[in-house]
DRENZA-924422 format. One record per residue: residue number from 1; chain; x negated, y, z of N, C-alpha, C in turn. Coordinates in steps of 0.001 Angstrom, whole numbers. Atoms other than C-alpha are relative to their C-alpha. Layout:
BEGIN
NUM A X Y Z X Y Z X Y Z
...
% end
This chain:
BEGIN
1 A -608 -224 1304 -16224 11311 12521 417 1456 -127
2 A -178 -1628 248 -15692 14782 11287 1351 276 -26
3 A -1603 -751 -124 -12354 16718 11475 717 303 -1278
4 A -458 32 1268 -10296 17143 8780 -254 1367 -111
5 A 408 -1154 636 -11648 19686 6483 1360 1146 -155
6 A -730 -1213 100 -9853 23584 6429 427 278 -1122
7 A -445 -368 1854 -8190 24550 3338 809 804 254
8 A -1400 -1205 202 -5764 27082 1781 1051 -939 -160
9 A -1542 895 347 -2406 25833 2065 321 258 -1353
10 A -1292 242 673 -189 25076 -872 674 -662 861
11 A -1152 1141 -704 2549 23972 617 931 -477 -1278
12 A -440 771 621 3992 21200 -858 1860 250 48
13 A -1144 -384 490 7499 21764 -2906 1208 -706 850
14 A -1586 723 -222 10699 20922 -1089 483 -1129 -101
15 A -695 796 577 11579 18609 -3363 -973 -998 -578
16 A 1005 317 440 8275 16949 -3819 483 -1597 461
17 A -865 1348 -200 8659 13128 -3890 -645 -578 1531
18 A 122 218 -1383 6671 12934 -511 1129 433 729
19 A -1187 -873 -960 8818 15280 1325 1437 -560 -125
20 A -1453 116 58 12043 14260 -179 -166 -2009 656
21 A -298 1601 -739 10760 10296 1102 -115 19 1376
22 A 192 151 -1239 9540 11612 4350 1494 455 887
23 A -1930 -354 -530 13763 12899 5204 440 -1475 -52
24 A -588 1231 199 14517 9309 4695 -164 -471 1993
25 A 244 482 -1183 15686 7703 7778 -1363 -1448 31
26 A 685 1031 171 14056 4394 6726 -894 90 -1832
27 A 677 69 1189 11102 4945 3650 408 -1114 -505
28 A 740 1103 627 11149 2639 1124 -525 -670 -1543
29 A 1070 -75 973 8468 1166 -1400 456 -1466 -568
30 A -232 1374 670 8215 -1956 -3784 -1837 192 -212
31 A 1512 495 779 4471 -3603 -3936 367 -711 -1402
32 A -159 823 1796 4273 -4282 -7784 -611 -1529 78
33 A 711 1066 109 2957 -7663 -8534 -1047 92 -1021
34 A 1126 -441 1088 -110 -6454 -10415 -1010 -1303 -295
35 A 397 970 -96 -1776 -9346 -9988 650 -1547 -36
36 A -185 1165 61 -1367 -13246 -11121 188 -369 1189
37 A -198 400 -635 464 -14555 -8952 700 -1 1270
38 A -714 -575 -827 1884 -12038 -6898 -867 -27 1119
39 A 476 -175 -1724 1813 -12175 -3093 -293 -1184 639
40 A -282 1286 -503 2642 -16001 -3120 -1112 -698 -670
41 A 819 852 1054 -134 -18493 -4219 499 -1557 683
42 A -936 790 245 2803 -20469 -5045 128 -1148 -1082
43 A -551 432 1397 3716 -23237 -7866 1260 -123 -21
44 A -1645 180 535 7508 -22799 -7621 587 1204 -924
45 A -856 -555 1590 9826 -21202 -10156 95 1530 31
46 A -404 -1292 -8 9679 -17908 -11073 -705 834 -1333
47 A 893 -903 821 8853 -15423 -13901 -926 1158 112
48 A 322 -791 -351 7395 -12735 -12175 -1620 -270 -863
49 A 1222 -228 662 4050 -11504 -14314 -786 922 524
50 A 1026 -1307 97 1054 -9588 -13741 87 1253 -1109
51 A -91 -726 1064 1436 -7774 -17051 767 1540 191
52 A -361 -1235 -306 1749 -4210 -17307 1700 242 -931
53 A -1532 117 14 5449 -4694 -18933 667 -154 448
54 A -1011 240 -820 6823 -6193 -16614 180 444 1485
55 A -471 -1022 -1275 5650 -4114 -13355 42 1608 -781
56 A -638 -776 524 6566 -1378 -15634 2043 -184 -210
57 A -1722 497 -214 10143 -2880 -15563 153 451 1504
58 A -428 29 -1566 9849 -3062 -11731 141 1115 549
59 A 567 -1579 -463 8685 422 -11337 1148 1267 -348
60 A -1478 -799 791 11710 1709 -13716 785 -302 1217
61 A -1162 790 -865 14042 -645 -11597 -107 991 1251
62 A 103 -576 -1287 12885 940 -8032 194 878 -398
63 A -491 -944 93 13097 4395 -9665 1560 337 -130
64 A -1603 -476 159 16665 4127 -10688 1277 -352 1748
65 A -1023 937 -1063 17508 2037 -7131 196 1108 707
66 A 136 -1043 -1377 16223 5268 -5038 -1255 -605 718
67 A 960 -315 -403 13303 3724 -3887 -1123 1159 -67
68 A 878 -1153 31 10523 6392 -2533 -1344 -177 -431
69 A 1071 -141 360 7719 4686 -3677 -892 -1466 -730
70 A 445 1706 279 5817 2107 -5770 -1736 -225 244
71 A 1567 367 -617 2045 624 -4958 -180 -1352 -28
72 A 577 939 565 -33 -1896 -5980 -1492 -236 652
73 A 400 171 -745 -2697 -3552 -4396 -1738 -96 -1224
74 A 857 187 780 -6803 -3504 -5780 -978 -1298 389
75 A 520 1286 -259 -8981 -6363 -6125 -1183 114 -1069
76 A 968 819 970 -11968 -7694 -8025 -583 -1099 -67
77 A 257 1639 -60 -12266 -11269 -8571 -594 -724 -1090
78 A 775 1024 752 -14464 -13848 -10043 690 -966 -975
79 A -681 1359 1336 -13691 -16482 -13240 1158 -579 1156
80 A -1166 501 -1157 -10552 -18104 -11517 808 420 778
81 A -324 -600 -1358 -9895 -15833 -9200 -197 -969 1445
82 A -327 977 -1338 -8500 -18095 -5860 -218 -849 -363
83 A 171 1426 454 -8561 -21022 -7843 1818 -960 32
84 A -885 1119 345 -6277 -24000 -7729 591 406 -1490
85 A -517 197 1642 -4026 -24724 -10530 785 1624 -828
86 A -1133 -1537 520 -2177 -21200 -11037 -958 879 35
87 A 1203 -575 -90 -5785 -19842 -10891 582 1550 394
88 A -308 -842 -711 -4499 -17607 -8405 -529 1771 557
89 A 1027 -1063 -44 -5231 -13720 -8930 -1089 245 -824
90 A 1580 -270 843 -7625 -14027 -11565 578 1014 -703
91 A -724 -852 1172 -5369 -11933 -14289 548 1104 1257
92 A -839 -1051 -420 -4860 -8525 -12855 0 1650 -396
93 A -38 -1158 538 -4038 -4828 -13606 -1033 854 1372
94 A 643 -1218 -532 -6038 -2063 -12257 1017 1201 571
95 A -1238 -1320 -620 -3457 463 -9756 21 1477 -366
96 A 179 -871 237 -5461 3188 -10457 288 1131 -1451
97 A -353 -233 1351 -5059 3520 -14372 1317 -175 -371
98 A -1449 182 -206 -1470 1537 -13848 642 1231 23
99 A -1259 -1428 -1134 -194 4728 -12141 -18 1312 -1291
100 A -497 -933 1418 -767 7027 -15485 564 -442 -618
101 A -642 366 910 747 4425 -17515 1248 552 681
102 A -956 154 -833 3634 4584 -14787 1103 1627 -120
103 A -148 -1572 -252 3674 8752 -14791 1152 5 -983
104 A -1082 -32 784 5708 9261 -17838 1268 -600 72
105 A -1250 444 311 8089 6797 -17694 887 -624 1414
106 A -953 -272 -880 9388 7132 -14083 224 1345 657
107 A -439 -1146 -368 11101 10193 -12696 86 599 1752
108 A 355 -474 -1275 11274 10268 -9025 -756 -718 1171
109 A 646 1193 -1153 9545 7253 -7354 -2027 800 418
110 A 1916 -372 -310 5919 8469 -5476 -845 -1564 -793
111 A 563 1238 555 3332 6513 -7510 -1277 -13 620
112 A 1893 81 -763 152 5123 -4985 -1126 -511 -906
113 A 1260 248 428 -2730 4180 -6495 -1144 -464 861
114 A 1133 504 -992 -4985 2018 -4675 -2032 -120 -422
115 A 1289 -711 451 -8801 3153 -5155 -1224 -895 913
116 A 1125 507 -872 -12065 1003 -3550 -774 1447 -397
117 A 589 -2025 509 -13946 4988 -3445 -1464 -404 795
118 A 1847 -261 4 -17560 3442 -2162 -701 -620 -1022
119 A 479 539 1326 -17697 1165 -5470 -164 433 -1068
120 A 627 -26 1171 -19761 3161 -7296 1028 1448 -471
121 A -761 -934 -70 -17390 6219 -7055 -643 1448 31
122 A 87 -1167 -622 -18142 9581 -6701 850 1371 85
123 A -1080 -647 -138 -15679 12258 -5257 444 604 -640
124 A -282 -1470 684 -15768 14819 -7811 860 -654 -1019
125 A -1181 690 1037 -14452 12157 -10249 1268 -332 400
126 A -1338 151 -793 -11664 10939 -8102 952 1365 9
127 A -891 -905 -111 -10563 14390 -7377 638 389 -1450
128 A -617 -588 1420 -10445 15461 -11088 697 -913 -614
129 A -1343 753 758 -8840 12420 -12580 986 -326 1117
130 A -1154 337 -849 -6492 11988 -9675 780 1118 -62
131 A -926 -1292 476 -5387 15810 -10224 990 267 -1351
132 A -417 122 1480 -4962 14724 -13674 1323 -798 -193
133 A -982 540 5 -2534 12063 -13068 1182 632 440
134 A -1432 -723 -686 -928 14168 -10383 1066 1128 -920
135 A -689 -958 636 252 16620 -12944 574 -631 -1322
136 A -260 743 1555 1198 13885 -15533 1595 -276 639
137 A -836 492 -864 3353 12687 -12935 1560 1224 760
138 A -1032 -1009 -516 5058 16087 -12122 -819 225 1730
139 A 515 -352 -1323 3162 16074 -8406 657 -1206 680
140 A -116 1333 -489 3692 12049 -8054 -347 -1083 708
141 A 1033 826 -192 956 10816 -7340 -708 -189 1596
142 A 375 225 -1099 -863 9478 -4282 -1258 -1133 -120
143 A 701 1166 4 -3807 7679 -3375 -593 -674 1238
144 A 709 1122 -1475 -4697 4439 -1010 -1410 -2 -422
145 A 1719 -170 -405 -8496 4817 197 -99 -1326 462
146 A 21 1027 -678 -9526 1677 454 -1717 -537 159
147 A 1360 -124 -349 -13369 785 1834 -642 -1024 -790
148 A 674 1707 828 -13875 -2702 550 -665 -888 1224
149 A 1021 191 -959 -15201 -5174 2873 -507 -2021 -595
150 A 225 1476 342 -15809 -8598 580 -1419 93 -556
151 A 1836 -725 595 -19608 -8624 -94 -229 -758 -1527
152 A 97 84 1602 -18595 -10556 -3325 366 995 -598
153 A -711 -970 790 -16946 -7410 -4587 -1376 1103 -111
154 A 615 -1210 19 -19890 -5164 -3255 -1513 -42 -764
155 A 753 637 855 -22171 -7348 -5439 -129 254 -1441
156 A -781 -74 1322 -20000 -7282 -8256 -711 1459 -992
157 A 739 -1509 579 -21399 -3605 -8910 -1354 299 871
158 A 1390 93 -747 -24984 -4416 -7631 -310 972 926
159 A 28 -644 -1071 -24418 -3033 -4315 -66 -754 1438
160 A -94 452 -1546 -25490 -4049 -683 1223 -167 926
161 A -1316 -593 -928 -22520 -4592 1674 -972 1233 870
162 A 115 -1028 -493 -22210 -2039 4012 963 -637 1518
163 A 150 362 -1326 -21921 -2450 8105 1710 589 -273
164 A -1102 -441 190 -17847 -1705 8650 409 1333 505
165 A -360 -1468 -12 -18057 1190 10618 -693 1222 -586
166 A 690 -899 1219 -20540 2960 8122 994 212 -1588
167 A -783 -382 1162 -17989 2050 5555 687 949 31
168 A -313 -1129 -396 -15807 4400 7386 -235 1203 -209
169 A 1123 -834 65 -18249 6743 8013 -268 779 -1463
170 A -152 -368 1211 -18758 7152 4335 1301 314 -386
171 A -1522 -273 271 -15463 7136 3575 468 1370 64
172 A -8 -1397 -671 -14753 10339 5826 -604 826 -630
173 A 768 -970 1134 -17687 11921 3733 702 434 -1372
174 A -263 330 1334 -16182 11024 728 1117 1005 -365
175 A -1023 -874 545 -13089 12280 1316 535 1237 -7
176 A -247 -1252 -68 -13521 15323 2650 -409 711 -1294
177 A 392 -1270 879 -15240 16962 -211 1028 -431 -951
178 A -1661 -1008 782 -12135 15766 -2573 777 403 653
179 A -879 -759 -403 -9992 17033 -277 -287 1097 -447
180 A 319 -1368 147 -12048 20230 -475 318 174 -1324
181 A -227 -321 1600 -12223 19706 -4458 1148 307 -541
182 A -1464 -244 388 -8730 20145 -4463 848 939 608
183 A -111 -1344 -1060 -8034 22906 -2112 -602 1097 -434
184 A 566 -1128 -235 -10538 25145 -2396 -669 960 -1305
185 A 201 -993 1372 -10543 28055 -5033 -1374 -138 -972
186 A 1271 -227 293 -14373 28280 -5125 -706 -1387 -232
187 A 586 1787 535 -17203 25716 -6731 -431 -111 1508
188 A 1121 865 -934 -18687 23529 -4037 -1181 -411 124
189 A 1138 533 -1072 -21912 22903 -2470 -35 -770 1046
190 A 56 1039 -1078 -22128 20102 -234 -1294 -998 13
191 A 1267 1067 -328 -25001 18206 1280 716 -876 1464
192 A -87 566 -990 -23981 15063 3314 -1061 -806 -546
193 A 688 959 56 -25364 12181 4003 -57 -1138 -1243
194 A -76 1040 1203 -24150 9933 1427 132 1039 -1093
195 A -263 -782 1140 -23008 12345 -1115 -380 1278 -73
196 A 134 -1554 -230 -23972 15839 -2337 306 196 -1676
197 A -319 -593 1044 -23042 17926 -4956 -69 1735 -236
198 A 94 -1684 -282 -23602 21511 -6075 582 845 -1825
199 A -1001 -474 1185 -20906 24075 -7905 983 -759 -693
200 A -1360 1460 37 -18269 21082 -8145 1057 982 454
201 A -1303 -753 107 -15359 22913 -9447 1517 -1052 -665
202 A -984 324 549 -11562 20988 -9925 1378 757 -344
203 A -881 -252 485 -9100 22020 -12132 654 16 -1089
204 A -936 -525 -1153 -5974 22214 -12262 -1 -877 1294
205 A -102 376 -1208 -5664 21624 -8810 1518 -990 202
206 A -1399 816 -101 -2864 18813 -7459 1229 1061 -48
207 A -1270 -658 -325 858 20134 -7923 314 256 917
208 A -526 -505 -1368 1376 20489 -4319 -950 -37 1097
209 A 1239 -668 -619 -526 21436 -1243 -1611 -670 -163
210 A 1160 432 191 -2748 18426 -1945 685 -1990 -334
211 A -429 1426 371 -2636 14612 -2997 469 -1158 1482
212 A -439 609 -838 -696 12186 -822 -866 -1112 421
213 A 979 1153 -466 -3107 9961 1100 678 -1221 912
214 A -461 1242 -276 -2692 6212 1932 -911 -642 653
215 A 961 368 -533 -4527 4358 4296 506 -1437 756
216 A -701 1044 -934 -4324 678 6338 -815 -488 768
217 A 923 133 -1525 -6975 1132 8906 360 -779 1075
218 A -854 136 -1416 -6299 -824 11895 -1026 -502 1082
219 A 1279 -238 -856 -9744 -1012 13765 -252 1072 160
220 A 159 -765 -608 -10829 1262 15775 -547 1680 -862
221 A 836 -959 836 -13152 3106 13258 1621 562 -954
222 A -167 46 505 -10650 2353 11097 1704 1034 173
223 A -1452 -435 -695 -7274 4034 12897 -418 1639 75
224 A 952 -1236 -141 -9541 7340 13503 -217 594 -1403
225 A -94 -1266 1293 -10233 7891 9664 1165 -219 -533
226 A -1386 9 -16 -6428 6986 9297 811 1188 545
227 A -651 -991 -786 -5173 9446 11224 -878 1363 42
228 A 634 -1662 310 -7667 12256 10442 484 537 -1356
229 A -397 -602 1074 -6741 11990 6950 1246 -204 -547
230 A -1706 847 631 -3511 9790 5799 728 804 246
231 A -1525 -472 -251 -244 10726 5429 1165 -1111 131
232 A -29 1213 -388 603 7329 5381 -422 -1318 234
233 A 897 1276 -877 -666 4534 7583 1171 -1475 -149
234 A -648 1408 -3 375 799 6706 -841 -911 1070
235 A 381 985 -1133 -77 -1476 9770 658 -1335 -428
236 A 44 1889 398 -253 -5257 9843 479 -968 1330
237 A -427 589 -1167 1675 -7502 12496 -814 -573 427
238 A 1043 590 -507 -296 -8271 15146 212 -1335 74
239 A -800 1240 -436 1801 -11361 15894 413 -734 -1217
240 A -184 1100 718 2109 -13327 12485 1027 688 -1016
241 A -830 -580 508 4471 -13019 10289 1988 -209 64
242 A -1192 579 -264 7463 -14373 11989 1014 1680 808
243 A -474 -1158 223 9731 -11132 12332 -38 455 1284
244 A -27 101 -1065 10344 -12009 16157 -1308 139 739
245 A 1675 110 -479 6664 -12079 17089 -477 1910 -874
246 A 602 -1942 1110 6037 -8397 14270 798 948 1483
247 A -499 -1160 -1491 8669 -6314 17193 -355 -91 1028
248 A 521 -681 -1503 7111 -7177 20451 -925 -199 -756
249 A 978 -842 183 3764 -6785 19136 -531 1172 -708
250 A 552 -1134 680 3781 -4166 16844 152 1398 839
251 A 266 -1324 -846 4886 -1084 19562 -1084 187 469
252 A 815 -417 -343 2041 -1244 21346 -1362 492 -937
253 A 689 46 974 -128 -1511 18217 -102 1615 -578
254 A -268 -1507 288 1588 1557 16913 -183 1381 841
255 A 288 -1392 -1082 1366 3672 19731 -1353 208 460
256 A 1166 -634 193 -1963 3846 19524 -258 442 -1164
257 A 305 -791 1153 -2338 5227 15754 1000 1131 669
258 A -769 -1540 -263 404 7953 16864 -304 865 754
259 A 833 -728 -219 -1301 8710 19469 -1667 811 -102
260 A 854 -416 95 -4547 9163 17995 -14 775 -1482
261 A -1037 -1187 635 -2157 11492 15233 -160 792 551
262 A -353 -1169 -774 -909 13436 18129 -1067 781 -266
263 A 1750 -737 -682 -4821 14037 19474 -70 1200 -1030
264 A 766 -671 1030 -5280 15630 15985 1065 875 -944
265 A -1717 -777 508 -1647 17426 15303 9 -412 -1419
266 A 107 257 1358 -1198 15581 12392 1498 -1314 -230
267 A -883 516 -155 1951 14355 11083 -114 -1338 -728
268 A 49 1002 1015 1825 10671 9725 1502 -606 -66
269 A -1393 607 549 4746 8308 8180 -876 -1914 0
270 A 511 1098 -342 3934 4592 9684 958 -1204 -745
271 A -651 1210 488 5088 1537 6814 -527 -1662 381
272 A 298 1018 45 4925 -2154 6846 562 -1015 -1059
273 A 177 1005 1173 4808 -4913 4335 822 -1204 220
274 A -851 876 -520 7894 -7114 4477 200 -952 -1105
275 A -466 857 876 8483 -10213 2266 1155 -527 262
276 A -1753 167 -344 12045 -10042 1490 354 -1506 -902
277 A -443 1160 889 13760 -13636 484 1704 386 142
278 A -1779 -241 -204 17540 -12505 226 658 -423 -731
279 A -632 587 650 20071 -14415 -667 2168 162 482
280 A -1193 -584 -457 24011 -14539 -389 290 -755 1537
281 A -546 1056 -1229 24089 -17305 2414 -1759 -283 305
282 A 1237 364 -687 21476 -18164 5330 -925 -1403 -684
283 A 263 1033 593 20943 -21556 4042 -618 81 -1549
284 A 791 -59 746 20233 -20342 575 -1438 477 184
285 A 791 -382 -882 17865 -18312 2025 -1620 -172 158
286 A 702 799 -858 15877 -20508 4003 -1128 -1034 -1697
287 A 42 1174 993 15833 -23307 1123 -1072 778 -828
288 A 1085 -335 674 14096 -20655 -1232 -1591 567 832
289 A 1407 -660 -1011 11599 -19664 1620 -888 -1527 227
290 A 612 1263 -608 10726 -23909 2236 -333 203 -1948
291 A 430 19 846 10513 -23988 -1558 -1514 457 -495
292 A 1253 -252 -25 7630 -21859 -1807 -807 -448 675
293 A 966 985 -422 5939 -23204 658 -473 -1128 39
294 A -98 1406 407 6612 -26787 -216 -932 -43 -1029
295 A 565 -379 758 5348 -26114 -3116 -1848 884 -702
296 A 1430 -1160 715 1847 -23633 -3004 -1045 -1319 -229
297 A 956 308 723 -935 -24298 -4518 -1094 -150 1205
298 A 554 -164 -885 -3058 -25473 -1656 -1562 410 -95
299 A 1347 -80 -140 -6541 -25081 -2958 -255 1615 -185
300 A 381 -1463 304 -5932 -21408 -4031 384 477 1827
301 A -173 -807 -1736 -4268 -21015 226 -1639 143 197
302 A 604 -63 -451 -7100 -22104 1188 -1622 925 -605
303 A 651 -929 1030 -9449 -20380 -1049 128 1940 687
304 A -1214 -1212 211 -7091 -16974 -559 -531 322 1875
305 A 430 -102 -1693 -7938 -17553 3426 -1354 -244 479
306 A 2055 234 -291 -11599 -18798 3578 -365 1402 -175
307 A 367 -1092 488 -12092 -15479 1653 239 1544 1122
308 A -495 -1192 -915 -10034 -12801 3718 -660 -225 1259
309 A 312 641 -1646 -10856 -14551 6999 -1967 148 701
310 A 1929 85 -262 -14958 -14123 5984 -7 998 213
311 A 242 -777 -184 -14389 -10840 6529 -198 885 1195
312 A -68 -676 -891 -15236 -8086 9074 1401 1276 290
313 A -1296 -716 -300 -11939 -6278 8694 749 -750 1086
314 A -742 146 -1046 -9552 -6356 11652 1509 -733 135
315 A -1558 -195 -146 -5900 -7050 10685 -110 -1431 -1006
316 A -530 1767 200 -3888 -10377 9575 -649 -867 747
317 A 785 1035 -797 -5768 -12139 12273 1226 -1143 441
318 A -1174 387 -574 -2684 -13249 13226 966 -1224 -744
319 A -746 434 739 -1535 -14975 10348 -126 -1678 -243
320 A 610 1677 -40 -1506 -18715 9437 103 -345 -1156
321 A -302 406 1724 -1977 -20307 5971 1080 -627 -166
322 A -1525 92 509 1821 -21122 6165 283 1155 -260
323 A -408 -1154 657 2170 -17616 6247 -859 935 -1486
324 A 374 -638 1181 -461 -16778 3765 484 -369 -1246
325 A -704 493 1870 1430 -19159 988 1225 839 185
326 A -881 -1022 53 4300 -17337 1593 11 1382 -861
327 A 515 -1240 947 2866 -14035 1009 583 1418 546
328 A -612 -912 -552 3559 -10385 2532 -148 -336 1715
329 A 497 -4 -1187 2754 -9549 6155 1070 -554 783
330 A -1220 662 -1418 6166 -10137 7982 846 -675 -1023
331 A -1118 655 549 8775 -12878 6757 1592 474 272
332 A -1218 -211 -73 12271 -11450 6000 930 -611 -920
333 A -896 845 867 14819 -14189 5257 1486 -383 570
334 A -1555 -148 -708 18237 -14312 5443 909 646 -977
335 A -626 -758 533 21401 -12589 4298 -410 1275 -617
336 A 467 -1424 290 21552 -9090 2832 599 720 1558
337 A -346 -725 -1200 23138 -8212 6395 -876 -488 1138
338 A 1468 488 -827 20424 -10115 8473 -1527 875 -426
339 A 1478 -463 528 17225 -8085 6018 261 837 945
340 A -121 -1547 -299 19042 -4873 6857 -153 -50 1928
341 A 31 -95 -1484 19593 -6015 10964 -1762 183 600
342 A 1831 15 -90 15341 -6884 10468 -60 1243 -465
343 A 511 -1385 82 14644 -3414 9347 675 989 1070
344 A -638 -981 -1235 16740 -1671 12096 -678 -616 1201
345 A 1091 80 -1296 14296 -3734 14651 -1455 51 -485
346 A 1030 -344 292 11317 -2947 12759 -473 1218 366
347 A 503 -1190 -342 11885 424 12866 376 531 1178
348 A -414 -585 -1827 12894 671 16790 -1545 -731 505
349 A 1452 418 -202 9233 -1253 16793 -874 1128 -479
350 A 1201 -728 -71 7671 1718 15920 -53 726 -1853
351 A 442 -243 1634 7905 1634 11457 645 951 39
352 A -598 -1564 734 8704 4907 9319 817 -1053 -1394
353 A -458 559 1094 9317 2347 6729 -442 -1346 -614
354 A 97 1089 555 9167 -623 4521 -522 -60 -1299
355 A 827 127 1236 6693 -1517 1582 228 -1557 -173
356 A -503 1192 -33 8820 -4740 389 -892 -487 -1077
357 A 106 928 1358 7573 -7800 -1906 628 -575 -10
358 A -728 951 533 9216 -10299 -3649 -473 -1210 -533
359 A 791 1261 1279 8774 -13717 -5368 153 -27 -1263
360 A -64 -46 1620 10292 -13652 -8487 989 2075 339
361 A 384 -1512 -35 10190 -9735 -8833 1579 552 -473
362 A -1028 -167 -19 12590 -8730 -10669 1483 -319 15
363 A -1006 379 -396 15906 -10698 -10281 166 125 1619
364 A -215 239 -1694 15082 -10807 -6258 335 1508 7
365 A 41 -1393 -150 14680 -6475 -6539 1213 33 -779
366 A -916 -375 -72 17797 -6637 -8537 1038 -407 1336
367 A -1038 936 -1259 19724 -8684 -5752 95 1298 1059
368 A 122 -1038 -752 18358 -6116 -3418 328 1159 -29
369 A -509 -1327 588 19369 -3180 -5039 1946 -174 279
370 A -1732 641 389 23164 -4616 -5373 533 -370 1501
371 A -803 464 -1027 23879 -6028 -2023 -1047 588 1652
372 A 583 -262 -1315 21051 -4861 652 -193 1710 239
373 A -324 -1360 -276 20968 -1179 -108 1037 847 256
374 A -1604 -1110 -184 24422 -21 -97 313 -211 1641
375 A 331 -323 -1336 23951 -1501 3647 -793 207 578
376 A 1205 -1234 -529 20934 326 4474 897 1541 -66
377 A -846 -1544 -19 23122 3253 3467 1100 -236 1253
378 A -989 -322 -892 25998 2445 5429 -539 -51 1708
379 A 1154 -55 -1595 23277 1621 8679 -824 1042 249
380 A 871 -808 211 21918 4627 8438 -1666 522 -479
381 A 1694 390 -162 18749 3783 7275 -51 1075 -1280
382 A 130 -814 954 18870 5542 3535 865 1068 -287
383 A -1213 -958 679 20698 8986 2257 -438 39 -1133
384 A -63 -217 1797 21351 9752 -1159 -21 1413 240
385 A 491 -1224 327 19204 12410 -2142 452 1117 -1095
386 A -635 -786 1125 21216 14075 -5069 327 1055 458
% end
């Protein structure tokens, strides 16, 4: 895999919403629910919507809480989506276009943008409308590289799959020349293998040294173009999603992406994907965590898992279709002084931070805001950036 391409520095502003999230003792993000259905392919109670109003609510909400960052997950799914009765995932927003609606009307939250960049993509476009957002945004913006590996999706846009470590492979191509497109003063000429282009000029160039990259590699190929290019790497518990099983296996997990950082002096910021159920008492808790599961929609689990599970990607191996109705990689349930004790052994496991979901979106993210952040502050986990 090639080295990360040379460029002229900009260095990125001080006060840039990376920088000011990477001072954070403990990052942290809200996955929108862009999609029907959320995280849970649930039938219990909740209003939470796909609709771009209402993760436009969520997105406000995390900006005013102090969260560092919001992100949304991409997909392309068939009539139904998952199926069963809540036709699970069929209705969903697009992250990429989301994140301009988003620009204007939040002020300091980083906004990701999750991108499939071999479907039918080509770099020069990415770089120029992603520069475009970035400056809508004030220098907000960020984007998750994501390969694709469902061969219904790579269909979808009458395309062959592609072997997983070629997806890579491409990938790396891909992204070096927008990197370059966004760096480098002069037009471009490039002949690779997959892509070429000649006199490919972007501008204006991103607000700061360059666009914040997102990545959740966790195969071999896949940890390598993580760490050549990301700035932040989301890892997946090797061990399930039971919180106790995420801390002894995730150190060792991690200490191999950091060290294959080090190899390449490159600083990354390592999150994970926590499904918070917080309530005032253990017992409530619990009760809304059996609820959902009591409750899912079993033909969309299984659906939701036949699907992921056909794949050649590496990560959630671990998981079990109790934890996939659930929803979110690790289960965090409990008090607001039990979440916060689970994020102080998350991040002695190795995390930079936390990319939380919810079930019902916004009343659970207000709860959280009100009773679990003011002790993240007092645990040292968040400062107030003012």
């Amino acid at each position: 895999m090639a080295s990360a391409p040379k460029m002229r520095k900009r260095k990125a502003r001080p006060d840039s919403a990376f920088e000011r999230a990477a001072r954070q003792p403990l990052m942290l993000g809200l996955f929108l629910p862009h999609q029907e259905g959320a995280w849970s392919p649930s039938k219990a109670p909740r209003k939470t919507s796909w609709d771009f109003e209402y993760n436009a609510k969520c997105a406000r909400k995390a900006d005013r809480l102090g969260f560092d960052i919001v992100f949304a997950l991409a997909q392309w799914m068939g009539k139904g989506g998952y199926g069963g009765d809540i036709r699970f995932r069929e209705n969903a927003l697009d992250p990429f276009v989301t994140s301009a609606g988003l620009s204007p009307i939040t002020k300091n939250v980083l906004l990701i943008a999750t991108v499939h960049v071999l479907y039918g993509w080509h770099p020069l476009h990415l770089a120029k409308y992603g520069a475009v957002i970035d400056h809508m945004s004030g220098g907000r913006w960020g984007l998750n590289v994501v390969t694709g590996y469902k061969e219904s999706e790579f269909r979808m846009f009458g395309l062959d799959p592609i072997s997983h470590d070629d997806r890579y492979a491409m990938t790396d191509e891909f992204t070096t020349i927008m990197r370059r497109l966004w760096s480098e003063e002069e037009e471009l000429t490039f002949e690779g293998k997959w892509w070429q282009t000649e006199n490919a000029f972007v501008a204006p160039k991103p607000v700061n040294e360059s666009v914040v990259l997102v990545n959740a590699g966790s195969s071999p190929a896949g940890v390598d173009y993580a760490t050549t290019h990301s700035d932040i790497i989301f890892v997946t518990s090797p061990g399930g999603a039971d919180p106790s099983d995420a801390c002894r296996t995730l150190p060792a997990h991690i200490k191999k992406i950091r060290k294959s950082a080090w190899e390449k002096k490159r600083r990354i910021k390592i999150m994970i994907n926590p499904h918070v159920i917080c309530r005032e008492t253990e017992e409530a808790a619990w009760a809304q965590y059996h609820r959902i599961l009591d409750q899912r929609d079993q033909v969309a689990v299984d659906n939701f898992v036949a699907t992921f599970m056909g794949g050649d990607q590496s990560s959630w191996r671990g998981h079990s279709k109790d934890n996939w109705a659930v929803g979110g990689n690790v289960h965090l349930v409990g008090t607001p002084e039990q979440i916060v004790d689970w994020f102080i052994k998350l991040k002695r496991a190795g995390c930079d931070g936390m990319q939380v979901n919810f079930y019902d979106f916004l009343p659970d993210l207000d709860f959280f805001g009100k009773h679990v952040m003011p002790l993240m502050r007092q645990a040292g986990l968040r400062l107030d950036m003012e």
